[in-house]
DRENDODREN-509688 format. One record per residue (C-alpha): residue number from 1; residue in one letter; x negated, y, z negated. Coordinates in Angstrom, 2 decimals, decimal comma. Example, Ala and Ser with C-alpha at 12.3 -4.5 7.8 and 13.67 -1.06 7.14 Angstrom:
<sites>
   num   residu         x         y         z
     1        A    -12,30     -4,50     -7,80
     2        S    -13,67     -1,06     -7,14
</sites>
This chain:
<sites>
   num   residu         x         y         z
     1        X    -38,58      2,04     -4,44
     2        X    -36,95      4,96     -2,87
     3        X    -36,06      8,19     -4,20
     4        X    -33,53     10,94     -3,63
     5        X    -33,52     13,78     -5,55
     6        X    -30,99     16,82     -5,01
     7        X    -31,80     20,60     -5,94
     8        X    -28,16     21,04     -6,63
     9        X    -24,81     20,01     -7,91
    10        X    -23,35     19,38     -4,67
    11        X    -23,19     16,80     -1,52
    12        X    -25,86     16,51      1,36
    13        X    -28,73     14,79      1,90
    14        X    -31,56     14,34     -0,56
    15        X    -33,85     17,43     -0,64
    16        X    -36,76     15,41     -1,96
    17        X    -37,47     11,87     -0,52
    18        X    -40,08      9,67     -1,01
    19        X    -40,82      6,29     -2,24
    20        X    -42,43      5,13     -5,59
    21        X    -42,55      1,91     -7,11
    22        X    -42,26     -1,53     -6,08
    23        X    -38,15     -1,54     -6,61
    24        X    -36,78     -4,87     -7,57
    25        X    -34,77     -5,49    -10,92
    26        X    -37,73     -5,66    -13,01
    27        X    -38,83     -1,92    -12,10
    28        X    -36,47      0,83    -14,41
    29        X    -37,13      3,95    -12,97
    30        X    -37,57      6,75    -15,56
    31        X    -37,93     10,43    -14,94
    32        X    -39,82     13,40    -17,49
    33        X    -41,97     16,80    -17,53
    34        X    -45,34     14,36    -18,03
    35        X    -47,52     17,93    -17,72
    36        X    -45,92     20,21    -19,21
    37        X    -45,13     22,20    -15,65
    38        X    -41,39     22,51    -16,04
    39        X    -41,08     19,90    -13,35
    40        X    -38,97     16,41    -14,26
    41        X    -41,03     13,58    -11,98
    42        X    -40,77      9,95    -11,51
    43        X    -42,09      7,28    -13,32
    44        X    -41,48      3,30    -13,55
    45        X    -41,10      0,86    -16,33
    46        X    -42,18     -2,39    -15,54
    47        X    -40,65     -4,79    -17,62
    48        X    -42,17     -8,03    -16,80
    49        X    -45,73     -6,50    -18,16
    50        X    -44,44     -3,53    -20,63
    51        X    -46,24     -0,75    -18,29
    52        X    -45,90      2,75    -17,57
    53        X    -46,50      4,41    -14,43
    54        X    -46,01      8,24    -14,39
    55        X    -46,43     10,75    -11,60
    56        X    -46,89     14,05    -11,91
    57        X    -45,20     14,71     -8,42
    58        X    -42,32     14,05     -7,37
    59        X    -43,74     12,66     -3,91
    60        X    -45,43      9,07     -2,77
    61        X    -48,90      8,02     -4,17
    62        X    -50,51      6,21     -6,83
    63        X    -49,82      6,93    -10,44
    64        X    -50,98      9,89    -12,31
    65        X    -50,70      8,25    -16,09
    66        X    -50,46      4,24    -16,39
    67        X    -50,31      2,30    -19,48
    68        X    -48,94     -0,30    -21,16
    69        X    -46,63     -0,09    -24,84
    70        X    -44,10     -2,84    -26,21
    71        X    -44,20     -6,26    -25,19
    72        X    -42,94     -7,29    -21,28
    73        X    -39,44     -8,14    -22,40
    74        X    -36,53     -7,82    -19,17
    75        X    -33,91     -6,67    -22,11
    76        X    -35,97     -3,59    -23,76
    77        X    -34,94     -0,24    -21,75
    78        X    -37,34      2,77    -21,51
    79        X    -36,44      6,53    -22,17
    80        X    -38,57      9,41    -22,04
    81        X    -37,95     12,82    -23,87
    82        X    -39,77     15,61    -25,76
    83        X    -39,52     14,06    -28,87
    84        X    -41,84     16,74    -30,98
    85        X    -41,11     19,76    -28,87
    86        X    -44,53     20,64    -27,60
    87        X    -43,58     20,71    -24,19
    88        X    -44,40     17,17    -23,05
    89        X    -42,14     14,28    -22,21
    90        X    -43,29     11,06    -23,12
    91        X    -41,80      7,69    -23,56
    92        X    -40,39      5,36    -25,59
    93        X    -38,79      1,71    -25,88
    94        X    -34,54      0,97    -26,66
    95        X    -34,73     -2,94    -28,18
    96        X    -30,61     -2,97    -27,42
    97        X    -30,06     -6,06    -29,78
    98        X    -31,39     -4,88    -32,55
    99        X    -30,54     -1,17    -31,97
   100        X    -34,20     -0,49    -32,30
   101        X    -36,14      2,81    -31,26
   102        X    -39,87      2,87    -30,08
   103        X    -41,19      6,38    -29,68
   104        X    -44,72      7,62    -28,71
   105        X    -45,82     11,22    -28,73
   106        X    -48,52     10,72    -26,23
   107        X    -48,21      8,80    -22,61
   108        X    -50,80      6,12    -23,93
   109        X    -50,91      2,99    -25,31
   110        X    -50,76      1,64    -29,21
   111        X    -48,25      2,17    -32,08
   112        X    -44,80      3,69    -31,75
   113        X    -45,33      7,10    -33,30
   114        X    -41,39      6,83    -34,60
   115        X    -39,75      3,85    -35,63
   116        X    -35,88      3,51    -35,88
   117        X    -32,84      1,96    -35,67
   118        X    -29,53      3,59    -34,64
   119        X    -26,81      1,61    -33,18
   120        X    -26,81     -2,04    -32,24
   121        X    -25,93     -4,81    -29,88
   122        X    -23,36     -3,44    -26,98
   123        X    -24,43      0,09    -26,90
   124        X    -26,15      2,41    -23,97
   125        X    -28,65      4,47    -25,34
   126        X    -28,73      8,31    -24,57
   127        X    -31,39     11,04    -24,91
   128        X    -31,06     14,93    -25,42
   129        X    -31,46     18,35    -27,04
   130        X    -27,91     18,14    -28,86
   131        X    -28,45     21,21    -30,97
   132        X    -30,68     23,10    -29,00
   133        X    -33,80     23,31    -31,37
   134        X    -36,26     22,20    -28,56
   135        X    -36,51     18,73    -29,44
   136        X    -35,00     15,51    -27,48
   137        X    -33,41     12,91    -30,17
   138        X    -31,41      9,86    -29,50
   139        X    -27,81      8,66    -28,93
   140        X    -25,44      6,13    -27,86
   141        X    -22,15      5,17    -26,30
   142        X    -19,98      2,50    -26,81
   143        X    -18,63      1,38    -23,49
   144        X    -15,44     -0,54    -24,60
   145        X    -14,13      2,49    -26,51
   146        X    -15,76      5,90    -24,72
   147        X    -17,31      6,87    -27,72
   148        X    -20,84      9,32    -28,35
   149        X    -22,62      9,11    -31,65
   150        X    -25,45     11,43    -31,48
   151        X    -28,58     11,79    -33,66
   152        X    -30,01     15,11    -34,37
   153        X    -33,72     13,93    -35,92
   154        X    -35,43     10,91    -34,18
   155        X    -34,15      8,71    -37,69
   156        X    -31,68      6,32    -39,08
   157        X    -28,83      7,28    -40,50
   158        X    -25,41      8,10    -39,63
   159        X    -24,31     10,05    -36,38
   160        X    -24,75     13,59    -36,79
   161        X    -22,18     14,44    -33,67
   162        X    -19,03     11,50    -32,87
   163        X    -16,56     11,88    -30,33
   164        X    -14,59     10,39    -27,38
   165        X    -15,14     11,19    -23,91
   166        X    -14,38      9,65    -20,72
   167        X    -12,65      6,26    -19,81
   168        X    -13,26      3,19    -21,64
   169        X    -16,00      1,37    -19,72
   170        X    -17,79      4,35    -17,90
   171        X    -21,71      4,96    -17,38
   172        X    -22,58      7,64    -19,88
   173        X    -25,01     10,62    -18,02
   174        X    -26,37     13,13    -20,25
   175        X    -28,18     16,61    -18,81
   176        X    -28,41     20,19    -19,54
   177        X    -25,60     21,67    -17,31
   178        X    -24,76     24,81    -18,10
   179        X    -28,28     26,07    -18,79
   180        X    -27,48     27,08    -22,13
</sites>
């Protein structure tokens, strides 16, 4: 359950620790702007009962937000993003066999607000702003080959950008870094 964040693209020690969450394998961590304060912060998936727990400080204590969405299943993964650009990030489910998307607007419980499927079994699910209009849509890479296929609306269809990148095998890590 411990954290270590780093201000910077460089080495050193953490320059926020603290420690959130129970750990164990069961426990994804996830990370978002929950408030709307410009501020990513942790949160925690827990899969064996399909709950959220969201901070709005990146700091020990209890959770800020906590409910539950999807069923407790150890394969679904959990992304967060601002999926209708209004300035929150909230969550949603990746079902990786069926290449199924599960997106809520809100950080509560009921119905996925967006329903989808892009990709299927195999693939590593990726979330950003690809073309820059202010809202966070889905992706994913293929492993074996190095390959991106990236969605620019929160929908099936085919991949709006494809390329190759990387060595076959890597861990894909997507992020704004040239603050453009």
């Amino acid at each position: 359950g411990a954290w270590f964040l780093r201000n910077s693209n460089s080495g050193g020690a953490g320059d926020v620790v603290f420690t959130y969450g129970a750990g164990g394998i069961t426990q994804r961590p996830i990370k978002g702007d929950y408030n709307n304060d410009g501020i990513d912060t942790a949160g925690i998936y827990d899969q064996t009962s399909g709950a959220f727990f969201l901070r709005n400080a990146n700091s020990s204590g209890p959770a800020n937000i906590v409910f539950t969405f999807g069923p407790a299943a150890t394969n679904w993964i959990p992304l967060c993003g601002d999926w209708n650009n209004d300035g929150f990030d909230t969550i949603g489910l990746y079902e990786p066999v069926s290449g199924t998307f599960f997106l809520k607007n809100s950080n509560t419980a009921g119905a996925a607000d967006i329903t989808f499927s892009f990709g299927a079994g195999g693939a590593t699910m990726l979330v950003g702003d690809w073309n820059l209009d202010g809202r966070d849509t889905i992706g994913i890479y293929i492993p074996a080959s190095g390959s991106w296929f990236l969605r620019n609306t929160n929908a099936s269809g085919a991949a709006d950008v494809v390329f190759g990148y990387g060595p076959a095998g890597a861990t894909p890590l997507t992020g704004d870094w040239d603050a453009l």
